[in-house]
C-alpha positions as CSV (number, residue, x, y, z in Angstrom):
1,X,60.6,114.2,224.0
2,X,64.3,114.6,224.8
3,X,65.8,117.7,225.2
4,X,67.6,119.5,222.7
5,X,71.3,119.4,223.3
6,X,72.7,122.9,223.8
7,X,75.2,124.5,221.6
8,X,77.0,126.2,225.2
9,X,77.5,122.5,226.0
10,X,78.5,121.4,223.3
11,X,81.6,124.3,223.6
12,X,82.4,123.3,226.9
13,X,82.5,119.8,226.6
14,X,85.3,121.0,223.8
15,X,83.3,119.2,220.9
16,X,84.4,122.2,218.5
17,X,88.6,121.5,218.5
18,X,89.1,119.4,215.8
19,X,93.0,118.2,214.3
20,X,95.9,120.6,213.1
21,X,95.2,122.0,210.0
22,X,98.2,119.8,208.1
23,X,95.7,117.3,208.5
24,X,92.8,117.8,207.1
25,X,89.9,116.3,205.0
26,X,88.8,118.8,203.0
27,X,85.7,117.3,202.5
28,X,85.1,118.2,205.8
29,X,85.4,121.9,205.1
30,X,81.5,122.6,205.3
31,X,81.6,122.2,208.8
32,X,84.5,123.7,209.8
33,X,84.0,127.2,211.5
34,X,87.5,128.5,211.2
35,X,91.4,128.2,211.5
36,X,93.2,129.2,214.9
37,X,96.6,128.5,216.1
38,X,97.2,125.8,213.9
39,X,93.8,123.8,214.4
40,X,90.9,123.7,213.1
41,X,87.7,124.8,214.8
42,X,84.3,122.9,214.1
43,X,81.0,124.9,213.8
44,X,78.9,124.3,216.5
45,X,75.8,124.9,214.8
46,X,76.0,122.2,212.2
47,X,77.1,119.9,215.2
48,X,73.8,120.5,217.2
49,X,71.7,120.1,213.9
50,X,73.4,116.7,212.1
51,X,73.1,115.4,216.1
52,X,69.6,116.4,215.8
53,X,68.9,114.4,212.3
54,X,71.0,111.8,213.5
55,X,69.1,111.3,216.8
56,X,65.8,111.1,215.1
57,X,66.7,108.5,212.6
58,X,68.2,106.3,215.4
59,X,65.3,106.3,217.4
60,X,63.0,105.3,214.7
61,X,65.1,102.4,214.2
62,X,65.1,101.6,218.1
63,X,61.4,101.8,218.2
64,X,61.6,99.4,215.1
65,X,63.2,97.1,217.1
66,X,66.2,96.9,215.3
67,X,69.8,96.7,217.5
68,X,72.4,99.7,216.6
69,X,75.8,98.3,216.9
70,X,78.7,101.0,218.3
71,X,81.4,100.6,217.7
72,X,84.6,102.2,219.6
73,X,88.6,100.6,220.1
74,X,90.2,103.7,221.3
75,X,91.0,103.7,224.8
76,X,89.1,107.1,225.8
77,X,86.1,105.6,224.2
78,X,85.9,102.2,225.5
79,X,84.7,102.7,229.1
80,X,82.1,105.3,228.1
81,X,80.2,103.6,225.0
82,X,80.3,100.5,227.1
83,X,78.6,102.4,230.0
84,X,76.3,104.3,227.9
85,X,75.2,101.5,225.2
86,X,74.5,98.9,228.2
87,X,72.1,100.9,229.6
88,X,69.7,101.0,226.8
89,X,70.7,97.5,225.7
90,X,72.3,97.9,222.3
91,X,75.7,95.8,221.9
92,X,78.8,97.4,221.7
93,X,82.3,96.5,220.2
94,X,84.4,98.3,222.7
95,X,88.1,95.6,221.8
96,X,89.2,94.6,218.8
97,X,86.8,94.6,216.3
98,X,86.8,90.7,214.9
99,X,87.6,91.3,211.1
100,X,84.3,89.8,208.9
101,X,82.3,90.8,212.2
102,X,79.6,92.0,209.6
103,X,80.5,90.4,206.2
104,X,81.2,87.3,207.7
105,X,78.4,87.3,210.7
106,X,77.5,83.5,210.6
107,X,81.4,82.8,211.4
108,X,80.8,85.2,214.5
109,X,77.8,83.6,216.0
110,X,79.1,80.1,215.6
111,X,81.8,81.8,217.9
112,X,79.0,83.2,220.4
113,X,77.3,80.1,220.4
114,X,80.3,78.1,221.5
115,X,81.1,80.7,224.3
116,X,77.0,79.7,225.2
117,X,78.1,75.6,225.1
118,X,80.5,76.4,227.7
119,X,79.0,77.8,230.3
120,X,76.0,74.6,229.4
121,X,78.8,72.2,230.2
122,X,79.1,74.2,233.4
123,X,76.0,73.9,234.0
124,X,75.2,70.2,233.4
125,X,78.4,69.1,235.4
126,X,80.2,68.1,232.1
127,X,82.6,71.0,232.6
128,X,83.7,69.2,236.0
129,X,84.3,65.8,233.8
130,X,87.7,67.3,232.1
131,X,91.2,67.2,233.3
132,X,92.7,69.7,235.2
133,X,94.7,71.3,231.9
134,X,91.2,70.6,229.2
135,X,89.1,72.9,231.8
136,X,91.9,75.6,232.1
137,X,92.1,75.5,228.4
138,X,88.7,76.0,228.1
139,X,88.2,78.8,231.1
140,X,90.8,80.7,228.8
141,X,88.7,80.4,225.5
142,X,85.7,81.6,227.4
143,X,87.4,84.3,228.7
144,X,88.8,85.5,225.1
145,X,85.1,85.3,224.2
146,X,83.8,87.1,226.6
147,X,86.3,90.1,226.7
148,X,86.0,90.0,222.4
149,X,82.2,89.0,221.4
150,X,80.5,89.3,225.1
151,X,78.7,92.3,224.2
152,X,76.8,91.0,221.0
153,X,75.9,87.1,222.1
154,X,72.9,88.8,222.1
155,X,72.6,90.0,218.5
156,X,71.3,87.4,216.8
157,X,71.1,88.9,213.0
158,X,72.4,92.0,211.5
159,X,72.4,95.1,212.7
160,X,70.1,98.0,211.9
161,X,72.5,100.4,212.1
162,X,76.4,100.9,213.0
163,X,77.6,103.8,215.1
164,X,81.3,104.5,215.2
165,X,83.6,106.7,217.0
166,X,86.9,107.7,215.0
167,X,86.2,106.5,211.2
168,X,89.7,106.7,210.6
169,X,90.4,103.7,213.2
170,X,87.7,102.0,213.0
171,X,87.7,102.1,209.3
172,X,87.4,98.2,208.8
173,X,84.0,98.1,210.2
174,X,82.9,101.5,207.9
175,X,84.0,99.4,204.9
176,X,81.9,95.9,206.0
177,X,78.9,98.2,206.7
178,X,79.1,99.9,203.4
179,X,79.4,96.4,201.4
180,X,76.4,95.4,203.2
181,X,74.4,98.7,202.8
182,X,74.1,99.2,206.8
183,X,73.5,102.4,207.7
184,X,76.4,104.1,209.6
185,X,75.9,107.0,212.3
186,X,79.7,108.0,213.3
187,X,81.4,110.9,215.0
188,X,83.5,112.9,212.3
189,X,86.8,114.6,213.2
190,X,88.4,117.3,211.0
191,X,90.9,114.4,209.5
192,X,88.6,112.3,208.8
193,X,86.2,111.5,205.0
194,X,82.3,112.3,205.7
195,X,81.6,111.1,202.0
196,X,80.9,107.5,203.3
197,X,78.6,108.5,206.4
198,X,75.5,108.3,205.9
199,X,74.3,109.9,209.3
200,X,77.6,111.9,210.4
201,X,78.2,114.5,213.7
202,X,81.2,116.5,213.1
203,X,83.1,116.7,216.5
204,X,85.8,115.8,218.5
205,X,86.4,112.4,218.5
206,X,89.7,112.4,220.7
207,X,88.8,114.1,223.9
208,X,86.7,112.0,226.5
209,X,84.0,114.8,227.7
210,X,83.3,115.4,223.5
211,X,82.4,111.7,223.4
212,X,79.8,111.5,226.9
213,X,78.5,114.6,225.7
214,X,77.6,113.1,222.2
215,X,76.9,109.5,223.8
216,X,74.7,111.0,226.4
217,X,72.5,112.5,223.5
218,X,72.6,109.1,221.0
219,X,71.5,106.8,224.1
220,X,68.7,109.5,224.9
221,X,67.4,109.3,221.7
222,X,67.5,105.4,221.5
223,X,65.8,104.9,225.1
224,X,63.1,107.3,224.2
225,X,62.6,104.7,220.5
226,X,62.7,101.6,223.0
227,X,59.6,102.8,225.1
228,X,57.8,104.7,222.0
229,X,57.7,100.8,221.1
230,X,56.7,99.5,224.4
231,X,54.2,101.5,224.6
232,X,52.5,100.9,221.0
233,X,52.8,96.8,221.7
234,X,50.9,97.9,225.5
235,X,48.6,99.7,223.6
236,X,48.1,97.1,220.9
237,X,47.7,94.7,223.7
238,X,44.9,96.6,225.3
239,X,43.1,97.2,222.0
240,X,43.1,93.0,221.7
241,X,41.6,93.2,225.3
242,X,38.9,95.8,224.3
243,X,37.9,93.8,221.5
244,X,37.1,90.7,223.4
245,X,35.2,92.9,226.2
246,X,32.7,94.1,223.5
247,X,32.4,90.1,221.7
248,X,31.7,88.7,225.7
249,X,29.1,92.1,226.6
250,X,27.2,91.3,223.0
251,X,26.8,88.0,223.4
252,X,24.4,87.4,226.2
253,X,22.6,90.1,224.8
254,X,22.2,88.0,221.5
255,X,21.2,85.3,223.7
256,X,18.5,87.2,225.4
257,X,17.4,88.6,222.2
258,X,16.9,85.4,220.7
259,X,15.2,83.9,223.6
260,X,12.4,86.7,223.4
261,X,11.9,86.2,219.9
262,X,11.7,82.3,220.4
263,X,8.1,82.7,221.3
264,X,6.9,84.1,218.6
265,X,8.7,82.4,216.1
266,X,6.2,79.9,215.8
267,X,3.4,81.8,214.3
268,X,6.1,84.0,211.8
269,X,8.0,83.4,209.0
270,X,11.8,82.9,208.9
271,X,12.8,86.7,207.7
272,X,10.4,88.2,210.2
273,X,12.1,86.5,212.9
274,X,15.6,87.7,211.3
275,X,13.7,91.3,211.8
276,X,12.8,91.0,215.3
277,X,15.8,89.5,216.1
278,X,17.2,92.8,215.4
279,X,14.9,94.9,216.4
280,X,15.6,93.3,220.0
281,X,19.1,93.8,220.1
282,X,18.8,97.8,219.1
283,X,16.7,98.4,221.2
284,X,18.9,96.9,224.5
285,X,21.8,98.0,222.8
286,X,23.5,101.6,224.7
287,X,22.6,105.0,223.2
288,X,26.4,105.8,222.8
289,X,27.1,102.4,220.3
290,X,24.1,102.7,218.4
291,X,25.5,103.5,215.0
292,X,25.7,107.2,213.3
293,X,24.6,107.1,209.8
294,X,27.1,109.2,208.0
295,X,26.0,111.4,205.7
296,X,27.0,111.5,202.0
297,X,28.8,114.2,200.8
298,X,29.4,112.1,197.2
299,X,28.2,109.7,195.1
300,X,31.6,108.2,195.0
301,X,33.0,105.8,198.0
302,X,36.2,107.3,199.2
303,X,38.7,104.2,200.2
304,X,40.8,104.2,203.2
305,X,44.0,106.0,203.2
306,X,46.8,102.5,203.4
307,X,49.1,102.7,206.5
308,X,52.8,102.8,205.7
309,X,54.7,100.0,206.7
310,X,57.8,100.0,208.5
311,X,59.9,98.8,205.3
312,X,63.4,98.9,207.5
313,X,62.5,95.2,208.6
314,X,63.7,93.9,204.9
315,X,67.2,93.4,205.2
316,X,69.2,96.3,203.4
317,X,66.8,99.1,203.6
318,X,67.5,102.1,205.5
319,X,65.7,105.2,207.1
320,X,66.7,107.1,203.8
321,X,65.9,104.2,201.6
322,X,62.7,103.8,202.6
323,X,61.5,107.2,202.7
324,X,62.6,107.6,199.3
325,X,60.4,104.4,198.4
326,X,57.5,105.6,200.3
327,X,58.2,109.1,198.1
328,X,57.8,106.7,195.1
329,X,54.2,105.3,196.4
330,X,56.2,101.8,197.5
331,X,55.3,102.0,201.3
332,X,54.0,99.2,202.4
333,X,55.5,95.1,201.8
334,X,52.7,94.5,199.5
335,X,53.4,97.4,196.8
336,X,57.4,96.5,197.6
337,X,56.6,92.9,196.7
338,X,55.3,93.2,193.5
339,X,58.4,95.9,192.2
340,X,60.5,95.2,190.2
341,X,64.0,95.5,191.5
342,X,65.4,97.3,188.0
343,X,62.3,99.3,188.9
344,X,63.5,100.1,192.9
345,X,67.1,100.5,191.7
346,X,65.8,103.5,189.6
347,X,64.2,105.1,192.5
348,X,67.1,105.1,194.8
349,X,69.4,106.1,192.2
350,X,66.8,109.2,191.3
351,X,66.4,110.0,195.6
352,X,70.0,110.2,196.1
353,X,73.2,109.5,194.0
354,X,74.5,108.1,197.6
355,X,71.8,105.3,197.2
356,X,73.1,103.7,194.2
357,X,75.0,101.3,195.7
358,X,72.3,99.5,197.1
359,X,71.3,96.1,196.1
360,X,67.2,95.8,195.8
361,X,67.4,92.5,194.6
362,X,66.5,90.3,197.8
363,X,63.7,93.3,198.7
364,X,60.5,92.1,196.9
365,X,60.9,88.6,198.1
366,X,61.7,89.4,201.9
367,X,58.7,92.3,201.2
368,X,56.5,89.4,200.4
369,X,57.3,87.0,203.4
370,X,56.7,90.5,205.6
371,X,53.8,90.9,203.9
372,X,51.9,87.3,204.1
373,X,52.8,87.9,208.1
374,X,56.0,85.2,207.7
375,X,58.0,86.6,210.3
376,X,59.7,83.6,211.4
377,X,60.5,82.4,207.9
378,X,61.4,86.1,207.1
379,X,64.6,86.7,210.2
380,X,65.8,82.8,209.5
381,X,66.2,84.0,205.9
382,X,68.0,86.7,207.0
383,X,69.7,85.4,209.4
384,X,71.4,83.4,206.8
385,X,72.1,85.9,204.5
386,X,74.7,88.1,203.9
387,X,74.3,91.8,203.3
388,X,70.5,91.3,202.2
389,X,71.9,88.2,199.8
390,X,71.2,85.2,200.5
């Protein structure tokens, strides 16, 4: 598990100074500490435990397998999310940030996929085919691509998540997310509005050694959700293995058992070779998997406890939403499937006032392509939707 950040280095990497007090939020006033010289400080304390909540939410949508987009413009910002993010392989908007980036996604990735045609004609010699001005022309587009979408040719649907540094600049992106019910992690200054955050650290957003510190902790979080997740598929994988051990061991000893029977089927009747058939097999079968008769403690058969799913694959739902559904007894894609969305409207509406923007219609019918094991049919459905719409 990572380590939990430090409020001592949270003060000296000067996370606490937030903006002069003329320019305030005062919705942020629950986390600010007090007033001096002009500027407010930020309670430390509330940083270290929002970073906390925000850190575990983040992972569990990395080891979902979900992409976190981060987003940050500003020129102290840049270098470090694009260091940061690259090493755990989440993309990054670290430029301009391409207006509809979000709301208008399919736009974007017929962009990306014309940067990818390029460097094909590259490849395949067509590039060389072109004049002398037609391939400068087109170095220059690639290049324009590169510096503005470069980071995300990767992301090929939505994002799980946004993360943003400086809402107040980056407040375009904020807005597409919120119209498309994407959750949004962000760092929160004194001057800026926490009400539209759903997963927000109040700290410095300005100063450079603020945003590594907080960076360091977000990445840290994310890498330790990427190899929870490789480590459940390698386990997954062995279990697969196991299974196949214990089919290829019991066979020849079917075999074998059968053959010693064969005998003496001759002179018995079909159910008392059944029985010695049987009979054969337990008694070459290992002490340790012969099979423990358990003993009943009721009259009544208890049935298995249903594992949750993970209902943050259906396009639209959160960490929050779908705890609050799971609350409701919706937690896996079969019970989500047969709601009705009025229904799931109610329940989000009842978890959190914050939730009622949401838009369940789309979530029993990508809950029923989950749940029948679609998964193809499921991401090229969302793929082509918009905001959980289609």
């Amino acid at each position: 598990m990572a380590k939990k950040v430090e409020v001592k280095d949270l003060l000296e990497a000067g996370v606490h100074f937030g903006h002069l007090t003329r320019k305030w939020n005062p919705n942020m006033a629950p986390y600010i500490y007090m007033e001096r010289n002009g500027i407010h400080v930020i309670n430390l304390y509330k940083t270290a435990a929002k970073l906390e909540e925000a850190n575990e939410a983040l992972k569990k949508i990395a080891a979902s397998g979900r992409k976190i987009l981060f987003v940050a413009t500003k020129k102290q910002a840049k270098d470090i999310v694009a260091e940061k993010v690259a090493k755990v392989n989440m993309p990054y908007i670290t430029e301009r940030w391409p207006g509809g980036m979000l709301t208008n996604f399919v736009t974007i990735r017929k962009a990306v996929k014309k940067m990818a045609s390029i460097d094909r004609m590259k490849k395949d010699g067509t590039f060389n085919t072109l004049s002398k001005k037609e391939r400068l022309q087109v170095d220059r587009l690639r290049a324009k691509l590169e510096k503005n979408l470069g980071s995300i040719s990767e992301m090929t649907r939505l994002p799980g998540a946004l993360f943003v540094v400086d809402t107040m600049r980056e407040h375009i992106a904020v807005k597409e997310a919120l119209k498309l019910n994407i959750p949004i992690f962000a760092m929160v200054d004194t001057n800026s509005d926490p009400r539209e955050i759903d997963f927000l650290i109040p700290s410095n957003d300005d100063a450079s050694k603020s945003i590594e510190i907080i960076m360091r902790e977000v990445t840290d979080a994310i890498a330790e959700g990427l190899t929870e997740r490789k480590s459940e598929k390698q386990s997954d994988r062995e279990g697969n293995d196991d299974d196949t051990d214990e089919q290829v061991v019991r066979a020849p000893r079917a075999k074998k058992a059968i053959k010693a029977v064969k005998q003496e089927a001759d002179d018995k009747t079909e159910d008392e070779v059944v029985v010695a058939v049987e009979e054969n097999l337990a008694a070459e079968a290992p002490v340790a998997e012969k099979p423990v008769k358990a003993k009943a403690t009721s009259t009544e058969t208890k049935e298995p406890k249903t594992k949750a799913d993970d209902l943050t694959k259906v396009e639209g739902v959160g960490p929050k939403a779908a705890e609050a559904l799971a609350n409701a007894g919706l937690a896996t894609f079969a019970e989500l499937a047969k709601s009705n969305p009025d229904d799931i409207k109610e329940i989000l509406t009842a978890a959190s006032s914050r939730m009622a923007h949401l838009d369940p219609t789309s979530w029993p019918k990508q809950a029923k392509m989950a749940a029948d094991g679609e998964w193809d049919k499921l991401k090229t459905w969302q793929d082509n939707a918009k905001g959980g719409v289609a």
